[in-house]
C-alpha positions in Angstrom: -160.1 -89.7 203.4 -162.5 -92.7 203.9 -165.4 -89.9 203.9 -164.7 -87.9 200.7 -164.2 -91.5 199.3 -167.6 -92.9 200.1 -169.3 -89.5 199.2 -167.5 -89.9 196.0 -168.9 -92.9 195.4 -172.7 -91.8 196.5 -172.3 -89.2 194.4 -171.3 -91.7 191.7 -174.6 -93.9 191.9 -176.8 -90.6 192.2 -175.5 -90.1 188.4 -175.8 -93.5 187.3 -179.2 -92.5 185.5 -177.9 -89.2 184.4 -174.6 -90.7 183.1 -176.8 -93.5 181.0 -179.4 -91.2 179.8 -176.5 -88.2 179.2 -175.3 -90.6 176.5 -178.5 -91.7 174.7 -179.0 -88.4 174.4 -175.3 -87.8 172.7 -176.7 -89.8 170.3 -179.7 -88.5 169.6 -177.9 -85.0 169.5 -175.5 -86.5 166.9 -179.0 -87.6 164.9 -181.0 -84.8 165.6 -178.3 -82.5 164.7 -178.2 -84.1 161.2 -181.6 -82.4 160.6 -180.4 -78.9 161.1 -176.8 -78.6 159.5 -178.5 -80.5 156.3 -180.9 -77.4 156.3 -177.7 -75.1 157.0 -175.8 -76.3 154.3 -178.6 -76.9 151.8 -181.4 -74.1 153.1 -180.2 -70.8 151.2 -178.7 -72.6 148.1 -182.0 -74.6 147.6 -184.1 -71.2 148.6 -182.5 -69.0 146.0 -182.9 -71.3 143.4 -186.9 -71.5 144.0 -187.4 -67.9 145.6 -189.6 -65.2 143.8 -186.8 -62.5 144.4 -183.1 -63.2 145.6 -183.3 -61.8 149.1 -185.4 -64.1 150.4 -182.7 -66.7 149.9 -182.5 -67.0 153.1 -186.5 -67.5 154.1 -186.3 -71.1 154.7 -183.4 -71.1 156.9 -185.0 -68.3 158.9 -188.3 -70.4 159.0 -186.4 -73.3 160.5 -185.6 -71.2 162.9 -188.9 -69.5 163.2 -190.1 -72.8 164.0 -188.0 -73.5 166.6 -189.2 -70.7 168.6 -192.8 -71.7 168.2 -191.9 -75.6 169.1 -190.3 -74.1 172.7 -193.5 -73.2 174.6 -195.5 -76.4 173.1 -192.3 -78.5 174.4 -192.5 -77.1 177.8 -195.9 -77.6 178.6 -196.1 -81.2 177.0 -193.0 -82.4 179.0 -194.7 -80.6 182.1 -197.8 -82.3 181.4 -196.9 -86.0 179.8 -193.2 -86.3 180.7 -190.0 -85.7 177.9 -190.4 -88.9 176.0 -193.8 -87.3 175.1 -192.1 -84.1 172.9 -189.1 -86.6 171.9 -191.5 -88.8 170.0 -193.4 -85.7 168.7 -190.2 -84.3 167.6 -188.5 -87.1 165.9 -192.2 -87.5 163.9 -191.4 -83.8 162.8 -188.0 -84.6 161.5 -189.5 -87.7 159.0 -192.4 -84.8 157.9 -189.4 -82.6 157.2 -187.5 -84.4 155.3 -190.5 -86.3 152.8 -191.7 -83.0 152.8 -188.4 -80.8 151.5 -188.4 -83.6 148.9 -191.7 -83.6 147.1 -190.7 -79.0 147.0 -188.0 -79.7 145.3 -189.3 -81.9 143.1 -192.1 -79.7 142.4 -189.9 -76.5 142.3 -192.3 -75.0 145.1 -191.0 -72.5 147.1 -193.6 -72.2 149.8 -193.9 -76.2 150.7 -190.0 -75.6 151.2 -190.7 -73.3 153.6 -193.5 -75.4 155.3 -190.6 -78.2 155.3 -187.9 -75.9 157.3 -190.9 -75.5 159.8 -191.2 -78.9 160.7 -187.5 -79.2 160.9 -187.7 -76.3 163.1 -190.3 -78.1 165.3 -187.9 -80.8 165.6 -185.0 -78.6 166.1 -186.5 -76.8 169.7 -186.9 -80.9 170.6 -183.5 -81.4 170.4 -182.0 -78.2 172.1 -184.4 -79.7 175.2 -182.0 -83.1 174.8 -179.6 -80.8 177.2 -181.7 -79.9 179.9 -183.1 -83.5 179.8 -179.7 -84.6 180.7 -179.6 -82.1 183.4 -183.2 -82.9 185.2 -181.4 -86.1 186.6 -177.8 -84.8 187.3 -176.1 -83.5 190.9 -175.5 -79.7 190.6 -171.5 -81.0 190.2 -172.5 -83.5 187.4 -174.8 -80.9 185.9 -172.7 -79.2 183.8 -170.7 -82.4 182.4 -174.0 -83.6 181.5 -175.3 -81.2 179.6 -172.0 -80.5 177.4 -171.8 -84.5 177.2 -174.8 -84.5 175.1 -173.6 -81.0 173.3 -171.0 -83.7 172.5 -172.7 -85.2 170.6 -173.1 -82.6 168.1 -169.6 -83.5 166.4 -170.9 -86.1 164.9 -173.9 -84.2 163.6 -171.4 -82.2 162.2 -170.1 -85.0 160.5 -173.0 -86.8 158.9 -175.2 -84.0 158.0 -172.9 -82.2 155.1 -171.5 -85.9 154.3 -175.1 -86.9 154.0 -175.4 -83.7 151.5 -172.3 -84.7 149.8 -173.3 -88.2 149.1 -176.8 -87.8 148.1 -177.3 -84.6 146.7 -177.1 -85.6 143.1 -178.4 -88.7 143.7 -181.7 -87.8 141.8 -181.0 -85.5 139.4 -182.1 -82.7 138.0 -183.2 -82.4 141.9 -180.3 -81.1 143.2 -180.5 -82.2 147.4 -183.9 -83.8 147.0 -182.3 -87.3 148.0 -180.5 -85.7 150.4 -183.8 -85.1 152.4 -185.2 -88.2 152.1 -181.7 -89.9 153.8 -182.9 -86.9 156.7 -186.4 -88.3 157.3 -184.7 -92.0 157.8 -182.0 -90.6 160.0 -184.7 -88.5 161.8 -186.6 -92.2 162.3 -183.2 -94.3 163.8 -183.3 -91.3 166.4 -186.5 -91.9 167.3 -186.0 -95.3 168.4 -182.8 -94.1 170.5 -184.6 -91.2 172.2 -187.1 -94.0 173.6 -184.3 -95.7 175.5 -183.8 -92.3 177.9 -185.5 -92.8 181.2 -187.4 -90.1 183.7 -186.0 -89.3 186.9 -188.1 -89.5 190.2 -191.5 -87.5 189.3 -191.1 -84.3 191.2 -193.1 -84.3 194.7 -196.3 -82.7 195.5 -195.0 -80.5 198.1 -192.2 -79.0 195.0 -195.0 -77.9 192.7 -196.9 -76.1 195.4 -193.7 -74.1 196.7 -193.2 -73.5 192.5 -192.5 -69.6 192.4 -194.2 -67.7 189.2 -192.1 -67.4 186.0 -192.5 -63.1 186.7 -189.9 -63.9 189.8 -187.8 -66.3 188.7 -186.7 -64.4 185.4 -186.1 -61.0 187.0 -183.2 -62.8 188.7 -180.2 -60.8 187.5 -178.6 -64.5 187.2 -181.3 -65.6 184.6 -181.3 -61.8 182.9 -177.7 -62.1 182.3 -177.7 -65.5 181.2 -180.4 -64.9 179.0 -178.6 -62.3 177.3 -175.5 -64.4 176.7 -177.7 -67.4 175.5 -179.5 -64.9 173.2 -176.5 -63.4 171.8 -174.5 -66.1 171.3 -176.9 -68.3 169.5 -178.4 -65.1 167.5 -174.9 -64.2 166.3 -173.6 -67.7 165.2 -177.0 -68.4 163.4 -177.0 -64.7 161.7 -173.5 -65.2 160.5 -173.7 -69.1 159.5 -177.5 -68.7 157.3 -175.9 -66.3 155.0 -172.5 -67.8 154.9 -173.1 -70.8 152.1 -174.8 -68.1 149.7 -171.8 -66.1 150.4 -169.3 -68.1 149.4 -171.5 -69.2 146.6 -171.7 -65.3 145.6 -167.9 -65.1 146.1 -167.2 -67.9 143.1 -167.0 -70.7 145.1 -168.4 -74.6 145.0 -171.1 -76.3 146.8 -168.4 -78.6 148.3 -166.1 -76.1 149.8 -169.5 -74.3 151.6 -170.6 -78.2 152.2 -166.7 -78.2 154.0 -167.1 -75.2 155.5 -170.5 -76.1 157.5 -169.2 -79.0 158.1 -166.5 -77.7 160.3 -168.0 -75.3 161.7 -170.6 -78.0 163.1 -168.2 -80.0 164.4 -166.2 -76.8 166.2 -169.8 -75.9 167.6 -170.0 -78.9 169.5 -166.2 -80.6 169.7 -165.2 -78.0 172.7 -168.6 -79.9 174.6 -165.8 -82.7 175.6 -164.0 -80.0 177.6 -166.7 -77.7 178.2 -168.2 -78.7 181.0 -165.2 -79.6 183.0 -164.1 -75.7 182.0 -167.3 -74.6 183.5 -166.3 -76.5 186.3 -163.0 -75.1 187.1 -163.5 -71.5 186.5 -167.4 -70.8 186.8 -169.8 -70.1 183.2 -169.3 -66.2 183.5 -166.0 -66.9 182.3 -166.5 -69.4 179.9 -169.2 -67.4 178.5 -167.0 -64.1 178.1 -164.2 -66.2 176.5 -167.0 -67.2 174.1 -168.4 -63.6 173.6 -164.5 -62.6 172.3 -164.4 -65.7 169.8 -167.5 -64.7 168.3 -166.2 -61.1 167.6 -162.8 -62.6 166.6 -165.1 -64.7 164.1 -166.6 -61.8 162.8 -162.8 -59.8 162.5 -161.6 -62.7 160.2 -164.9 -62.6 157.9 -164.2 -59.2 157.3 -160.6 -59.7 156.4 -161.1 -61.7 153.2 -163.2 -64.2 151.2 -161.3 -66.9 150.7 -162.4 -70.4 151.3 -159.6 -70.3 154.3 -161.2 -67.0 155.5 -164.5 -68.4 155.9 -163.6 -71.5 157.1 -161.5 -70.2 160.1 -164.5 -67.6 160.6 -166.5 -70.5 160.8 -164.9 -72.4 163.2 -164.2 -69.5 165.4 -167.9 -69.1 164.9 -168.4 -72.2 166.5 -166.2 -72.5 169.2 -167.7 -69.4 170.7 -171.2 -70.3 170.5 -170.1 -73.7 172.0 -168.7 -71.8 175.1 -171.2 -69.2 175.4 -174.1 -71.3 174.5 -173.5 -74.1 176.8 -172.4 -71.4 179.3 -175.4 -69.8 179.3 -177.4 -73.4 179.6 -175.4 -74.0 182.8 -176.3 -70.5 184.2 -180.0 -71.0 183.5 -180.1 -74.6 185.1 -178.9 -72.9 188.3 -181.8 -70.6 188.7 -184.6 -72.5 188.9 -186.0 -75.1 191.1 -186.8 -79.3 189.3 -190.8 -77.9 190.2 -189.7 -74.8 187.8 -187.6 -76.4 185.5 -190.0 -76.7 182.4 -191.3 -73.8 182.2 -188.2 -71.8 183.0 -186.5 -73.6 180.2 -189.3 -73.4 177.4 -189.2 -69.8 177.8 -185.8 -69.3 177.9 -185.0 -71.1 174.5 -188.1 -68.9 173.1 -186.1 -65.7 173.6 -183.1 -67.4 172.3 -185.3 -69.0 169.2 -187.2 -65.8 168.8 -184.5 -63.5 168.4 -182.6 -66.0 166.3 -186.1 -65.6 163.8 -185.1 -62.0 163.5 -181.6 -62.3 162.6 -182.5 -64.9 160.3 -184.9 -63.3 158.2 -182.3 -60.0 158.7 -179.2 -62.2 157.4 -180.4 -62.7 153.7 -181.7 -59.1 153.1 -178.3 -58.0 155.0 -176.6 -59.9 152.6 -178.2 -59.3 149.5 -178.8 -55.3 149.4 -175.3 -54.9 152.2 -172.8 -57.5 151.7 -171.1 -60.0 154.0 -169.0 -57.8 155.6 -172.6 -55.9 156.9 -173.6 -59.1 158.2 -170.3 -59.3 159.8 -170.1 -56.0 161.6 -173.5 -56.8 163.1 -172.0 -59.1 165.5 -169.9 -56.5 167.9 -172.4 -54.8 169.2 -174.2 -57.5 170.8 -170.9 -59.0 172.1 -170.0 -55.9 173.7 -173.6 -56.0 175.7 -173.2 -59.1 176.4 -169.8 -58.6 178.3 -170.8 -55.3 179.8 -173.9 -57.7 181.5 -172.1 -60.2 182.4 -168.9 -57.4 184.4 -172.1 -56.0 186.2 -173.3 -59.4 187.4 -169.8 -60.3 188.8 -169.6 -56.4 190.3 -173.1 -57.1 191.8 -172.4 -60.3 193.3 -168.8 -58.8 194.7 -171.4 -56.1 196.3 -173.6 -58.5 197.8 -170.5 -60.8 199.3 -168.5 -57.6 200.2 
């Protein structure tokens, strides 16, 4: 008893850093976060209005997300090479850009510096999803999945003061409908930069770790990474297909900025409320589960879109939407942190968020001409397939490793 208390308490102080910087990085989520669901709500409303032809409505959301997958690589190899702070400074700078830059499009009704806007958010955007392995890279394997959905946490409040920022602003300059609402983005971007600089590196990794480093070629063709790479693709590329088009199609279906506004706004905040339980989840019952219980959400999502348009249709889609990329998502995350070595980390993590960001380019430039020439309940029925490869993968991992123990 005296032993399993003092090894609690070790245990404890080894996550003293992780704990402090876990919760900086909350915060910076909560900020960060602000940048993307202000494009969400704002990106296809404010694209159709200045697009040459209505189905590319969407092309600025799909760019955000385009940049995101271009930012991952960059952000590995600048962490690897001048440490985290390095790409959260970088980032944040992207955020201001972002937001000066949406602004002066929409003042001058230009389509394309819109679109070279959503870039930079985008940039900014593969910063922040590197906030949860940051939180990891100090963690104990037990702590490491409570750290990581900590700073999901933090999202909630994203969820929170991005729409509300829309809401408040966007007529704030009229005729320029959201044009204020970016500018209150770049200062917001700046307030996180100053609270990313209080999170602090762990122990630099030894000499001896990088030599034994195995190449990326090995580490990815474990089937533990191949099937949490799937899960992490799928889930993200779903929830981002589904949520680009959804504004525009409630706007299509009759109704107001403020219920889509709403509607984002919960769906944010059911994306990354579950991250107070997540972890602990993940915990108990291991992320194959948690990651198959978000798999079914995400089609049960997709099952209420299809059953209506109403504005209580597509805001219970929404937050089932949510709630399953939150449990497959940060699922997946825990699953990929497991695989890899602190010598590997890096580079393992840059390139797994480039096949998540990658593919989510695809389904975001997909969404709006799915949309447009299809309807929403195309965009809908997209989503099952994926889900059910996603759960076959993930019954022949837990068959394999019942193989391998048998």
């Amino acid at each position: 008893m005296v032993q399993s208390t003092h090894q609690s308490a070790v245990q404890h102080d080894d996550n003293r850093l992780a704990r402090r910087n876990a919760l900086f990085l909350a915060a910076a989520t909560a900020l960060a976060g602000a940048n993307a669901s202000v494009i969400f709500a704002t990106g296809a409303i404010t694209g159709a209005r200045m697009a040459p032809d209505p189905a590319y409505a969407t092309a600025p959301v799909s760019i955000f997300v385009v940049g995101m997958a271009c930012g991952t690589l960059p952000v590995g190899y600048i962490a690897r090479r001048h440490g985290r702070r390095a790409t959260f400074a970088l980032g944040a700078f992207c955020g201001m850009l972002m937001g000066v830059i949406a602004c002066a499009a929409v003042v001058n009704n230009s389509f394309a510096l819109y679109c070279l806007a959503t870039f930079f958010g985008g940039l900014y955007g593969s910063v922040a999803q590197s906030f949860r392995f940051a939180a990891a890279d100090t963690a104990t394997p037990k702590f490491r999945p409570k750290a990581i959905s900590w700073v999901m946490a933090g999202g909630v409040f994203a969820g929170v003061l991005g729409p509300q920022l829309v809401s408040m602003t966007m007529t704030m300059w009229e005729p320029h409908l959201f044009a204020a609402s970016y500018l209150a983005q770049a200062l917001v971007a700046m307030v996180a930069l100053v609270v990313l600089m209080q999170v602090k590196a762990g122990p630099p990794v030894s000499v001896v770790d990088e030599m034994k480093a195995r190449p990326l070629r090995e580490i990815t063709r474990q089937p533990r990474f191949v099937v949490a790479a799937i899960c992490g693709v799928a889930s993200y590329g779903l929830m981002n297909l589904v949520m680009t088009s959804a504004p525009l199609a409630m706007q299509m279906c009759g109704h107001a900025v403020r219920d889509s506004n709403l509607a984002i706004q919960w769906h944010v905040m059911a994306m990354y409320g579950p991250s107070f339980f997540t972890g602990s989840l993940i915990s108990r019952f291991g992320a194959p589960k948690i990651i198959s219980a978000g798999l079914v959400l995400l089609a049960a999502a997709a099952f209420v879109d299809v059953s209506g348009t109403d504005v209580a249709h597509f805001w219970l889609g929404l937050i089932l939407l949510g709630v399953g990329w939150n449990f497959g998502f940060v699922g997946a995350t825990a699953m990929v942190a497991e695989t890899h070595h602190p010598s590997e980390r890096n580079k393992v993590q840059a390139f797994n968020d480039f096949l998540i960001f990658g593919t989510m380019a695809i389904g975001s430039f997909s969404s709006g001409k799915i949309l447009t020439d299809f309807g929403w309940d195309a965009v809908n029925h997209v989503v099952f397939p994926p889900v059910l490869i996603g759960l076959v993968a993930l019954v022949w991992l837990a068959q394999r490793r019942k193989a391998v123990h048998a």
